[in-house]
N, C-alpha and C positions, 0 to 999 in steps of 0.2 A: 535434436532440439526442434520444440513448433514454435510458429511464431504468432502475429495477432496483429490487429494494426494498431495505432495509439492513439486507440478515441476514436473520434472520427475524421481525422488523416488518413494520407495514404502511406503515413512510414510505416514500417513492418519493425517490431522490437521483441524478443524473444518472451515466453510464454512464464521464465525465470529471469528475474536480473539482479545482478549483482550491486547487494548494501556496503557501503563503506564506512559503519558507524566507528567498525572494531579496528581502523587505520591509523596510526596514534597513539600517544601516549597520554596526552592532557585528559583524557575525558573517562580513561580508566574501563573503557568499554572491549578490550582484547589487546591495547598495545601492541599493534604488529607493526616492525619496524621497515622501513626502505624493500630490505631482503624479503621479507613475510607478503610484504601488501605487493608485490610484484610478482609472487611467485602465485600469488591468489586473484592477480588479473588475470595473467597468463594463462593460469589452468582454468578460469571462465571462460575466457576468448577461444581456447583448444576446446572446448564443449559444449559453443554455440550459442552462449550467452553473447549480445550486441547491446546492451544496454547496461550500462553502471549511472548509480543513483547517489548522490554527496549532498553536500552540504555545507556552506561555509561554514559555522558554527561548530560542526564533529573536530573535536581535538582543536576548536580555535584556528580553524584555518589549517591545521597540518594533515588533516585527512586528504584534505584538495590536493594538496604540496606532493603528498606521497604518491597519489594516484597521477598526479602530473606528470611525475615521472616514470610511473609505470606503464605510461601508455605512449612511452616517445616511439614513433613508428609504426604505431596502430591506434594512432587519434581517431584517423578518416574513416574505419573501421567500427566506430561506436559511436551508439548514440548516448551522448551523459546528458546528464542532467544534473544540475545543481538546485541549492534552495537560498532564500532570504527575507529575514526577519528578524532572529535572534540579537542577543549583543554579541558584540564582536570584540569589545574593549570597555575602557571605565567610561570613553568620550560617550556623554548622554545622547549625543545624536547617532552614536554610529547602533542605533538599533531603529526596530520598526518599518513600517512598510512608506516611508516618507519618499520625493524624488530626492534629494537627498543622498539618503540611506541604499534606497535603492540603485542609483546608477553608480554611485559610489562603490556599492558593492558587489557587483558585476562585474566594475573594471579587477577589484581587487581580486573575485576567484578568475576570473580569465588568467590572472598573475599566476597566480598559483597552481591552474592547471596547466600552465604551458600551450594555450590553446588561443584562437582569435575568436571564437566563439563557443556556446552550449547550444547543442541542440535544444534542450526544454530548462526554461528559467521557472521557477514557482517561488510562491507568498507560501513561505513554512506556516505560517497561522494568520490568522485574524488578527486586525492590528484596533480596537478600540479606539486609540487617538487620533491617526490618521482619516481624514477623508477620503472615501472608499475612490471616489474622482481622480485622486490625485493619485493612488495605488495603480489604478489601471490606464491613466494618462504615459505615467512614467514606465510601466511594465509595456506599454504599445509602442515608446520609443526605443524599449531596448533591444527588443522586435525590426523596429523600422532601422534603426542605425546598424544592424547585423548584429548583434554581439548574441542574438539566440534568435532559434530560428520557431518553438513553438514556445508557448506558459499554461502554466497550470498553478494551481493551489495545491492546500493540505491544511488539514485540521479544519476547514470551516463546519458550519453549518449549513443546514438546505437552504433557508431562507437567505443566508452569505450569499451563497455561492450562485442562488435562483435573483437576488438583486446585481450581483456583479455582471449576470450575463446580461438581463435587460438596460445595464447603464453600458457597457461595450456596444452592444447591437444597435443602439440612437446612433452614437456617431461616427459608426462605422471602424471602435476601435480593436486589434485583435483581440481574437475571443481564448479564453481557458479552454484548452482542450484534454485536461487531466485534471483529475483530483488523486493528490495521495494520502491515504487513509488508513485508519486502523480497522484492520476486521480480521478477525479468526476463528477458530469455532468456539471456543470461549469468549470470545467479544464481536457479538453479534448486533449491539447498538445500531449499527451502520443501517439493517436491514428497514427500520423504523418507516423512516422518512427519506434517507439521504440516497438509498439504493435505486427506489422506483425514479427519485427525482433524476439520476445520471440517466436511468435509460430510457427519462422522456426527451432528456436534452444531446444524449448524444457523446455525452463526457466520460473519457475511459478511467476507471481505477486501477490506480497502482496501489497495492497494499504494502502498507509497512506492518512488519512486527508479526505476520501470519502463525508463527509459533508462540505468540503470546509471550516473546522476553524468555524462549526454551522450555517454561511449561509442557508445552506439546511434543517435545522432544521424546517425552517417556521416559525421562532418565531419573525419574523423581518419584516418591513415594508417599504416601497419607500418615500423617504424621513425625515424618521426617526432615527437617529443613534441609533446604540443598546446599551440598558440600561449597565449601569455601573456594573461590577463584570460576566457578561456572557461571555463565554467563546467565541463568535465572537468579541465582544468588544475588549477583552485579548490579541487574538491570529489572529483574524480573517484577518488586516492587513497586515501580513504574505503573503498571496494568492493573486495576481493579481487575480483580478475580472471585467470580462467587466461587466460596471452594466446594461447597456441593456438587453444585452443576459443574465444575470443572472438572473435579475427578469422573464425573457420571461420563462425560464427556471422552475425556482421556481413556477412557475403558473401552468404551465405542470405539474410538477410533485402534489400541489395541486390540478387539478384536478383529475387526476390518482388516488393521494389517496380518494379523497371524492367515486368514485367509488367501491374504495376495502374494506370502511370504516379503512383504513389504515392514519397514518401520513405522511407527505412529508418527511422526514427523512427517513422511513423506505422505500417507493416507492423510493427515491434516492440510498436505498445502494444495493437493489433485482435489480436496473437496474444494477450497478455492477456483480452483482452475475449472473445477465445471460450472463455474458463473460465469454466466455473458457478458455480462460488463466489468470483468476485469480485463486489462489490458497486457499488466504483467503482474509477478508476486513476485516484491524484493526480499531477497534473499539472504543471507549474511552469517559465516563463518570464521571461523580460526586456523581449521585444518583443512587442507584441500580433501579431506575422506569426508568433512559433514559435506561439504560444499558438493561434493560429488553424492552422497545419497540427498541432499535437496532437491538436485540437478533431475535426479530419475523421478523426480516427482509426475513429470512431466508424460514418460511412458507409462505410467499407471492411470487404468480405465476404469472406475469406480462403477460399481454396477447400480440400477436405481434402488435396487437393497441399498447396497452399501450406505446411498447418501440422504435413504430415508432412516436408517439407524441412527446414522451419524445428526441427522437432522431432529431429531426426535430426543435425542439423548442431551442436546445440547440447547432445546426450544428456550427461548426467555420469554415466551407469548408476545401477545398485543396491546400494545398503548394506544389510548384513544389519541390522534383520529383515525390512527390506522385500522383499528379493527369494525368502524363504522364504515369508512370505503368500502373496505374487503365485501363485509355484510350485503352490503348496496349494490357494488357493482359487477361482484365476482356471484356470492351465494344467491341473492334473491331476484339476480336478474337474468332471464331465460336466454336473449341474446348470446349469453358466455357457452352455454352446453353447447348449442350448436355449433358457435363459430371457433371453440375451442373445446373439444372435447378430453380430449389429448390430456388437459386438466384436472379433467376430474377423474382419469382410468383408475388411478388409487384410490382405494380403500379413505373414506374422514379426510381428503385432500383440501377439501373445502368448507369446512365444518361452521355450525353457527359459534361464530367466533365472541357471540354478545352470552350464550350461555353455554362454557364447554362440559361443565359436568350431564348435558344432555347424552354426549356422545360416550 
């Protein structure tokens, strides 16, 4: 296993971590019971994963429950991290990012983990009704009184995530030092806006979902629907997927792996992992065998072929204002050659991105 720091911390959290969606029965996402989700900590923990990633919300609070007890005697051992936002019940308040809601439901997964603290607490999404004040007021107390030692988000926006930092840093209250996010090489959104903004601030990603709900797994065919009880089948609807680009996609990374004698699964999450601002890819299986070729993702070295294939294959272009920057500060400004050459060694690396059919 490698490892990485988390954000910019000095914790050190493995390079893979373990997802807990599929812990459960309520939520119809893998139902693994007591037996199953213990035997799937365990053989993480024996393969150098130190980070498991929950949720109050997965299976209604039973995913925590399960994992609580899976980890009696190797608490100290892992960094968790839980989330909060969702509903938790019919009571209209027990959802939202309110203090409230919030310290409420900390107390309640600390219950369910068997634990006196999380390491990393996060706001699952953007809460509209809430006052953003009062989200990060209450997210700095639950910080200050112990019950978790870092916070983060997931699901915002840049401009969320670029105003939450400037309302924390006035009054000196603790700051996000994660965002957990969707990106994979078919949902590449992320790259827009929200990618450059982490590595100007400093904020590690965790990504959820890196095989796109098992698409990328390769176990799936064009024109085929996926077999009944597999976990794209389940979940996979979940994820806008262009199916063009995504088979173009899936090909590339098949052939990638026939090259490394690697799975397309594992070539999909190493392309991840050669991003600098990821912190870790959460991970998530059924069988300790996917879990273990996820795991190897990690020793696979993609070569700058490899991850200009894979990058090319999967391109969703430029939305403005991104590709005006680009123009500006990358193409037409002589400062970048010199002080970065490095950049441009490729072939069309920097192309006038206002008219491509030039190139």
């Amino acid at each position: 296993m490698k490892y990485r720091t988390l954000g910019r911390t000095g914790l050190l959290v493995s390079e893979v971590a373990l997802g807990t969606m599929q812990f459960g029965s309520k939520a119809n996402m893998g139902n693994l019971d007591q037996r199953a989700t213990t035997e799937m900590v365990r053989f993480a923990i024996d393969h150098g994963i130190n980070c498991i990633d929950t949720a109050d919300v997965y299976s209604r609070g039973e995913s925590e429950s399960l994992l609580g007890t899976a980890l009696e005697g190797v608490r100290e051992e892992i960094v968790l991290a839980t989330k909060v936002r969702l509903p938790m019940s019919d009571n209209i308040n027990r959802a939202g990012t309110t203090r409230v809601n919030i310290l409420r439901g900390v107390e309640s997964s600390l219950r369910r983990l068997r634990t006196d603290h999380v390491d990393l607490y996060q706001v699952h999404s953007w809460d509209s009704t809430t006052p953003l004040e009062e989200t990060l007021r209450a997210m700095d107390d639950v910080v200050r009184q112990g019950k978790a030692r870092y916070i983060g988000f997931s699901n915002y926006l840049a401009w969320q995530a670029a105003t939450a930092l400037a309302l924390q840093e006035r009054p000196g209250l603790e700051k996000f030092v994660t965002a957990q996010m969707y990106w994979s090489l078919v949902g590449r959104d992320l790259e827009q806006e929200f990618v450059p903004f982490v590595r100007y601030a400093g904020i590690g990603i965790l990504v959820w979902s890196p095989l796109a709900g098992g698409f990328l797994s390769g176990k799936y065919s064009r024109g085929s629907p996926p077999p009944r009880g597999t976990r794209f089948a389940e979940a996979g609807g979940f994820l806008p997927i262009d199916a063009e680009r995504g088979w173009k996609a899936l090909d590339a990374a098949a052939e990638v792996a026939q090259r490394h004698g690697a799975s397309p699964a594992r070539v999909s999450l190493a392309w991840l992992l050669a991003k600098p601002e990821v912190s870790s890819v959460i991970i998530a299986a059924r069988t300790p065998a996917h879990l273990e070729d996820n795991i190897r993702a990690v020793e696979l070295e993609l070569s700058p072929g490899d991850i200009r294939a894979l990058d090319r294959a999967s391109d969703t272009g430029m939305t403005y204002p991104a590709w005006m920057v680009a123009q500006h500060d990358v193409v037409e400004d002589p400062r970048q050659r010199t002080l970065h050459p490095e950049r441009f060694a490729e072939p069309d690396a920097w192309r006038d991105r206002r008219a491509p059919w030039k190139g």
